[in-house]
C-alpha positions as CSV (number, residue, x, y, z in Angstrom):
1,X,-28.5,-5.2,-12.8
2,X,-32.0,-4.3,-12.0
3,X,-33.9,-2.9,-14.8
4,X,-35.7,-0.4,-12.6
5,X,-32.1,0.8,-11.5
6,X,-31.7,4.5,-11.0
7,X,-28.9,5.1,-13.0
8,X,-28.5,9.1,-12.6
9,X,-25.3,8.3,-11.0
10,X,-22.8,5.7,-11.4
11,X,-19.0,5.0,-9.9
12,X,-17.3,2.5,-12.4
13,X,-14.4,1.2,-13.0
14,X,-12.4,-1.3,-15.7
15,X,-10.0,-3.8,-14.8
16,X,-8.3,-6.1,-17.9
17,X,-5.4,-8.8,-17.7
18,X,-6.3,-9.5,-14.2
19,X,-4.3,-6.4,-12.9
20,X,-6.7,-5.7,-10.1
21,X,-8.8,-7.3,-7.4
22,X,-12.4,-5.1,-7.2
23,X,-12.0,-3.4,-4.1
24,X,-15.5,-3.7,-2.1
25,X,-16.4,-1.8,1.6
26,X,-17.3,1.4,-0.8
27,X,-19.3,3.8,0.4
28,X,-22.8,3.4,-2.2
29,X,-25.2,6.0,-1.0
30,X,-27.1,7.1,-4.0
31,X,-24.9,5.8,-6.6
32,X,-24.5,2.7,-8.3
33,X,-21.3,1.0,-8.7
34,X,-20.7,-1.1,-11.9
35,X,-17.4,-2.8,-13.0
36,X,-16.1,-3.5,-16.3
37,X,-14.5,-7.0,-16.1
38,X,-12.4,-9.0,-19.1
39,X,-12.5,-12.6,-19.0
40,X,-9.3,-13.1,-17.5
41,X,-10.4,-10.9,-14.8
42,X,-13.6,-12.7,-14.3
43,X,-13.1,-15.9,-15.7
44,X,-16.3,-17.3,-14.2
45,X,-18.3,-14.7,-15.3
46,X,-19.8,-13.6,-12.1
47,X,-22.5,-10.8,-12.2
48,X,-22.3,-9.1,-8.9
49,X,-19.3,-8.9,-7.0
50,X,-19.9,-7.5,-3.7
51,X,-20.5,-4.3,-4.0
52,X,-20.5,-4.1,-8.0
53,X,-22.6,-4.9,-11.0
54,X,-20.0,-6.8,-13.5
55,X,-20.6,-6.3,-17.0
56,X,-18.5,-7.4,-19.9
57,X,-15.7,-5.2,-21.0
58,X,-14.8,-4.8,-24.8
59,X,-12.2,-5.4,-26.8
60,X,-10.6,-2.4,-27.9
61,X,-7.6,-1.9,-30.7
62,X,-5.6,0.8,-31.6
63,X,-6.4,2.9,-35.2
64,X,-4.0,0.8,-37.3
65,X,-6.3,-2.9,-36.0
66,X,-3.0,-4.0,-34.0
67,X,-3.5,-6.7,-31.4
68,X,-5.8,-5.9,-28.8
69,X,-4.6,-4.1,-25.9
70,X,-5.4,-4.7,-22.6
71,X,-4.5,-1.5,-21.4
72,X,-6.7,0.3,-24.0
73,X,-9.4,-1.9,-23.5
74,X,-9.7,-0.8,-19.7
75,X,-8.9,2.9,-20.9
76,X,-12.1,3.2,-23.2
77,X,-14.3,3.0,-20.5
78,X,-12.5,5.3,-18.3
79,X,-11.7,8.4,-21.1
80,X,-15.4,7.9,-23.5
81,X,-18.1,6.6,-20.7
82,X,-20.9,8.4,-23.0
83,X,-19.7,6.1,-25.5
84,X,-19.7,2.6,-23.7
85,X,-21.6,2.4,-20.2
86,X,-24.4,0.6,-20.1
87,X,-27.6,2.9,-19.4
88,X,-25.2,6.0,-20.9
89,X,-28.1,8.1,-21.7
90,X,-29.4,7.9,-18.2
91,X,-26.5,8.9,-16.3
92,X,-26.4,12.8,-15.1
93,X,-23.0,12.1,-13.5
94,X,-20.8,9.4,-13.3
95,X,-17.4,8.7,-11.2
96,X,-14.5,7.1,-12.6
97,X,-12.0,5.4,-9.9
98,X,-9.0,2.8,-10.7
99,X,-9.3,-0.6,-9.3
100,X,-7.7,0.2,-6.3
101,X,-9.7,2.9,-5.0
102,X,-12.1,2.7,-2.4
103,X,-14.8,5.6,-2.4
104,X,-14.8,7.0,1.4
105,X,-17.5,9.2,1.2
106,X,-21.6,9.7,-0.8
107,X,-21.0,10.3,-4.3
108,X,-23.0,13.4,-4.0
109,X,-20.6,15.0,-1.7
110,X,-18.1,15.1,-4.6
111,X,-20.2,16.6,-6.9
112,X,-21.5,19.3,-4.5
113,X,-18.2,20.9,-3.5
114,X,-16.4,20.2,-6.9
115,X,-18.8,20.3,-9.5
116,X,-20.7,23.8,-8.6
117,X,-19.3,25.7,-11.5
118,X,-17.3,23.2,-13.5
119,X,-18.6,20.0,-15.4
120,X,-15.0,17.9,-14.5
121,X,-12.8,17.3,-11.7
122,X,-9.7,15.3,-11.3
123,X,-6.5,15.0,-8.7
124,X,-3.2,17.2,-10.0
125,X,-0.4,14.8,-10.3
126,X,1.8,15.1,-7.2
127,X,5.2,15.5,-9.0
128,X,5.1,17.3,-12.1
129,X,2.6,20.3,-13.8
130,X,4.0,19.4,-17.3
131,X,3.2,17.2,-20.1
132,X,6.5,17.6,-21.6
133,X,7.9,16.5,-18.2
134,X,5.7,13.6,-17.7
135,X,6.5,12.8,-21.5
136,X,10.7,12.3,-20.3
137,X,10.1,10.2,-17.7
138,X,7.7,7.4,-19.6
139,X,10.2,7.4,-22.1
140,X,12.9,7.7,-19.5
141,X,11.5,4.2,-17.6
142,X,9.4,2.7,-21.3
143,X,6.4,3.1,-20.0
144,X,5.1,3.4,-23.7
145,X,6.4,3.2,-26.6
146,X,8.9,5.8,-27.1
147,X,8.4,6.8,-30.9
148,X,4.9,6.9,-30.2
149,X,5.0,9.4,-26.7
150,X,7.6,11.4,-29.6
151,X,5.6,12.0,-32.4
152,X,2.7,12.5,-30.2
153,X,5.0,15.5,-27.9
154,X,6.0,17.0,-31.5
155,X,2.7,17.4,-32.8
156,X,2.0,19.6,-29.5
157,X,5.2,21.1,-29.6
158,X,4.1,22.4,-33.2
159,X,0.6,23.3,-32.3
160,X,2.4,26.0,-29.6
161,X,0.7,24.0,-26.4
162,X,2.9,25.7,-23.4
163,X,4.7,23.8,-20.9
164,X,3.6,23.6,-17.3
165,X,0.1,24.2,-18.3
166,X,-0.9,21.2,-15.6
167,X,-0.7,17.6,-15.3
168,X,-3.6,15.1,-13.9
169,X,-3.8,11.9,-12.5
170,X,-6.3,10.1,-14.3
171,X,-7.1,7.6,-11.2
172,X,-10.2,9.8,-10.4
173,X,-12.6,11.3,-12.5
174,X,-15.8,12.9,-11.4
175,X,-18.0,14.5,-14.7
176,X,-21.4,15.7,-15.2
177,X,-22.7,14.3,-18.6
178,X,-22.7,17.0,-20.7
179,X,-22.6,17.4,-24.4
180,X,-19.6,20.0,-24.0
181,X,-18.2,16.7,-21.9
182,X,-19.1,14.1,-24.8
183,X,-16.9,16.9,-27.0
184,X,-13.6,16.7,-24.4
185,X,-14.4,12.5,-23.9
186,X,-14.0,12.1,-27.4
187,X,-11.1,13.9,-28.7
188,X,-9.3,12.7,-25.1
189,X,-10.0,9.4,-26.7
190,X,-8.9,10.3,-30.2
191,X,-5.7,11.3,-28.5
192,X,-5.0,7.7,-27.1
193,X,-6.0,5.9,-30.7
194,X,-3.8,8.0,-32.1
195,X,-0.8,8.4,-29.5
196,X,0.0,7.3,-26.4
197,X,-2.3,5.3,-24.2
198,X,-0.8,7.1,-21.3
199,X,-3.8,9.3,-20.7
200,X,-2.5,11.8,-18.5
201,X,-0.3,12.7,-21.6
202,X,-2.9,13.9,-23.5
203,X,-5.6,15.4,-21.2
204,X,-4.2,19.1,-20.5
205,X,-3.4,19.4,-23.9
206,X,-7.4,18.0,-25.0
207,X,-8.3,20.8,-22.3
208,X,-6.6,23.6,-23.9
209,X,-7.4,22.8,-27.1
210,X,-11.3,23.0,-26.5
211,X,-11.1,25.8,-24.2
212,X,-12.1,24.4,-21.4
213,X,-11.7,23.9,-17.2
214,X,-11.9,21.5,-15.0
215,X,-11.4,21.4,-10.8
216,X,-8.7,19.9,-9.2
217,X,-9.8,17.8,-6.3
218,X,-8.4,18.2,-2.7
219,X,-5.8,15.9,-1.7
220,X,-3.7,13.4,-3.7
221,X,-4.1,9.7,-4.4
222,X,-0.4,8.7,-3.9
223,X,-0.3,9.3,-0.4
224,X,-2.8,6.4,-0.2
225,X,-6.0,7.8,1.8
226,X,-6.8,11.5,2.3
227,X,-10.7,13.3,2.8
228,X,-12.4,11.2,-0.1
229,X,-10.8,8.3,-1.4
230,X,-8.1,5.3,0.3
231,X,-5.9,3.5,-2.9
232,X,-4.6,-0.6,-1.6
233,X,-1.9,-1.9,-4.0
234,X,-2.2,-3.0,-7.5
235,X,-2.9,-7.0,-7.2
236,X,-0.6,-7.3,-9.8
237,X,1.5,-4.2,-10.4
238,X,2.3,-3.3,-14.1
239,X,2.7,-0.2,-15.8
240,X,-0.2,1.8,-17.0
């Protein structure tokens, strides 16, 4: 990556275990795209791949030091950027998209229309409003482990956190960089280390527990393309 790089706004992604293939053809207007690779993604330790910078993604454990995770380790990026991009303190906004995304459109387009009066925008998830919901159906198909999506459900259960306050999917993120952001990142990522690493689990509730908003951007990823964004298949399909 150029040293000289305008870094004011940045599409990124994370890919561990070799889950994904980058997908290239993105549209790069006024942004710069940078990809967070593990080693057995990027076993030859390439620096560009078309059209992204490659750096190095960290390891990343769970709060009691259990064995690394790869599903953590790409979720760190994603949930704390402030915490782990490279040239964090220059970015003004940043763009998360899975893998398997393909960025149709300039950058600033997005933040135009959906960042105007709020600092964090995100798809709704096309099936359910509900964390409680969502919470039956990973345990339902073990798509975590089941004590741990429990305990985490009770504590919000206790803490009075309705039900059909909204549910997210997490494969698009679009933020300014904000402290009041820093403040949701961070206890988003708390959540995970704590919980579930099911992150959609755990946003709402991080939301409503600071108070804050966020926009919920046109469209939905599972349909594959719509205004914005087209998803391909996983390269390797696994549950995250």
């Amino acid at each position: 990556m150029q040293e000289k790089e305008n870094l004011s706004k940045v599409v990124y992604t994370a890919i561990s275990d070799n889950k994904d293939r980058l997908t290239n053809g993105q549209c790069k207007d006024g942004a710069v795209f940078v990809a967070y690779l593990d080693e057995a993604t990027n076993p030859d330790k390439l620096a560009v791949n078309g059209d992204w910078y490659i750096r190095r993604l960290k390891s990343s454990r769970n709060k009691v030091g259990q064995n690394e995770d790869p599903v953590r380790q790409a979720k760190q990026p994603k949930v704390a950027p402030h915490r782990v991009l490279y040239g964090a303190e220059q970015i003004q906004y940043s763009l998360w998209i899975d893998g398997n995304m393909r960025l149709k459109v300039p950058m600033q387009v997005l933040i135009d229309k959906y960042l105007n009066d709020c600092d964090i925008a995100l798809f709704a998830h096309p099936l359910r409003d509900c964390i409680y919901d969502e919470a039956q159906v990973c345990r339902q198909f073990y798509l975590d482990d089941v004590i741990t999506m429990e305990y985490q459900i009770k504590k919000y259960e206790r803490e009075n956190y309705p039900k059909h306050n909204g549910l997210i999917d997490g494969s698009i993120i679009l933020r300014r960089h904000t402290k009041e952001v820093e403040e949701i990142n961070d206890l988003w990522w708390k959540e995970i280390m704590n919980g579930s690493r099911r992150d959609q689990l755990s946003f709402n509730y991080v939301m409503w527990k600071l108070g804050r908003k966020y926009k919920v951007i046109d469209g939905f990823n599972h349909v594959k393309t719509n205004e914005y964004f087209e998803a391909t298949n996983h390269f390797r399909e696994k549950n995250l």
